[in-house]
N, C-alpha and C positions, 0 to 999 in steps of 0.2 A: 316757423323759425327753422324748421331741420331741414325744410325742403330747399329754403333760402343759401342755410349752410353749405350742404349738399350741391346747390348748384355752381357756389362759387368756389367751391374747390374739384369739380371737375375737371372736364378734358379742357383743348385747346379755344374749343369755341366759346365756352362761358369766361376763358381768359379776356379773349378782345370782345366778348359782350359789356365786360368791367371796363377796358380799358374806353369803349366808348361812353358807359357813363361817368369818367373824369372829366371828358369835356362838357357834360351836361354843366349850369346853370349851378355852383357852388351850392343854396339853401335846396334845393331835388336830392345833390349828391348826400350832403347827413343826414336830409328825412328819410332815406330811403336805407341806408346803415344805422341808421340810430337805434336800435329797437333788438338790432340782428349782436349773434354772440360776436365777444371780444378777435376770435381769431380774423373773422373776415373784414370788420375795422380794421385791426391794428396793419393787417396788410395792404388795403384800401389805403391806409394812411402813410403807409411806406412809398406806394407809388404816385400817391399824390404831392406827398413831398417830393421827390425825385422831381415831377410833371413839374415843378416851379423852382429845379434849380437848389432845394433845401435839401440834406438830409436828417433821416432824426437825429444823428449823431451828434449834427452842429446845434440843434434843438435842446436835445437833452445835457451837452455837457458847455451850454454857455454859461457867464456868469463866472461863480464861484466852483461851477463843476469842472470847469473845464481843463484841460489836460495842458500838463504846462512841460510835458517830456519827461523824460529817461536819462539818467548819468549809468552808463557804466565805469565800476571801478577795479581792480583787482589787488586783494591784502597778500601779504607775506609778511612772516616773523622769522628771521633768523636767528637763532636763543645763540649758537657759537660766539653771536659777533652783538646779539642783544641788539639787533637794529630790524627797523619794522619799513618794508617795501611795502609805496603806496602807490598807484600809476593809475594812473586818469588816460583811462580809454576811450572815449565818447559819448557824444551827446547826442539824443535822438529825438524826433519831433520837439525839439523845443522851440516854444513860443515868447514873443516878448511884444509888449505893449507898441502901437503905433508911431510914441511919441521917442521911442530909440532908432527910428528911422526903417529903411529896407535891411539894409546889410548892417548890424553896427558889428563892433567888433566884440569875439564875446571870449571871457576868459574864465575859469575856475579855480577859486582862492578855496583853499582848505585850513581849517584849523582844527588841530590835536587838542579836546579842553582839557587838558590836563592844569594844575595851580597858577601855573604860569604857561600859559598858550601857545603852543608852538603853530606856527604861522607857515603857509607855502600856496606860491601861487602859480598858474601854468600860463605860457604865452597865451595872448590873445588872437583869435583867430576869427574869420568873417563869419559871421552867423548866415549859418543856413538849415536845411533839416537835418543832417547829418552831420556833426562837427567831430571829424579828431584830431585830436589829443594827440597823444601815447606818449605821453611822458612820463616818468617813474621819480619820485621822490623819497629820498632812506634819511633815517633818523636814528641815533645812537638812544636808545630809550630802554627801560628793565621795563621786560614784560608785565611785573605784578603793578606798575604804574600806569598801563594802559588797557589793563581789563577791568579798570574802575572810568574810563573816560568815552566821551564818542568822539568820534571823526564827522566834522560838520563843512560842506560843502557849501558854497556861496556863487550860484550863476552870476557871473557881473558882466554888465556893456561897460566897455572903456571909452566909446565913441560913440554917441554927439558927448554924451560928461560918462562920469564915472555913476553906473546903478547898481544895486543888485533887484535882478529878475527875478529869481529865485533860489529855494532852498533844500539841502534833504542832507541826513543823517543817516549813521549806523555806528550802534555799539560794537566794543571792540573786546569784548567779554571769551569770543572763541577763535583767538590768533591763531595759527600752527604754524610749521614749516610747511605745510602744503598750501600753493598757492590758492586762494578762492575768489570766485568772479560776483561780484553784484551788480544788480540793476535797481537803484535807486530811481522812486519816483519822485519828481520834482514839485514843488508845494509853492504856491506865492510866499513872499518875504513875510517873516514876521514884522509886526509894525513894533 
């Protein structure tokens, strides 16, 4: 096994000695790593996926795992004026199901859960990987009523119908007058 190791992490020529047993015969290629340590697998298995077009990335995070994007957002609390700056800067890698089409249009509803909900939503705009925003939303609110609440964000297609994609949160427990930036990771909708 060490010699096995050893050889495939050598120099250049034990590299395209590997790369020629990818094209070998799929049941040769495991009997012949099956046995040998996790490192020269897991690599073996890196360019074997590659070799067909997969990576493990799309492997490992299909399903339930899979990465549904990034909201950034940025807070402010003005205590002067008792009003809370909320601005929806972009969306990143996000994803949406096949049946909202290529392009739909995609917008981000926010709501303050405070007793009675305050509500704000921002234009809808073409989905793509990169979507922005940069809109700002203020609210005449007392601080001590919104360090008891979260700010809940709602991915929505407005075209082909009205969905929500996705969701994410954050407690609003440490407002300042200093502005702060987040990066919310986006979660499929609660059912």
């Amino acid at each position: 096994v060490s010699d096995l190791r050893a050889s495939a992490l050598a120099g250049p020529l034990d590299v395209s000695r590997s790369m020629f047993d990818l094209r070998s015969p799929p049941h040769r290629f495991i009997k012949r790593y099956d046995s040998v340590s996790s490192v020269p697998s897991s690599s073996s298995s890196r360019k074997d996926s590659q070799g067909s077009n997969r990576s493990l990335d799309t492997i490992t995070l299909s399903g339930d795992e899979r990465d549904f994007g990034r909201l950034n957002v940025k807070l402010c609390y003005v205590s002067s004026v008792e009003q809370i700056w909320i601005t929806v800067l972009h969306c990143k890698d996000l994803s949406w199901p096949s049946s909202c089409g290529e392009n739909p249009r995609i917008c981000v509803k926010g709501i303050l859960t405070l007793p009675k909900p305050v509500h704000f939503k921002s234009s809808a705009k073409e989905g793509c990987n990169d979507i922005e925003f940069m809109e700002t939303f203020v609210f005449a609110i007392k601080l001590q009523s919104l360090q008891a609440v979260r700010l809940v964000f709602k991915i929505q297609t407005q075209t082909p119908r009205k969905k929500t994609i996705g969701e994410c949160s954050l407690a609003l427990r440490e407002l300042s007058s200093q502005e702060s930036s987040h990066w919310l990771d986006i979660s499929p909708p609660s059912k």
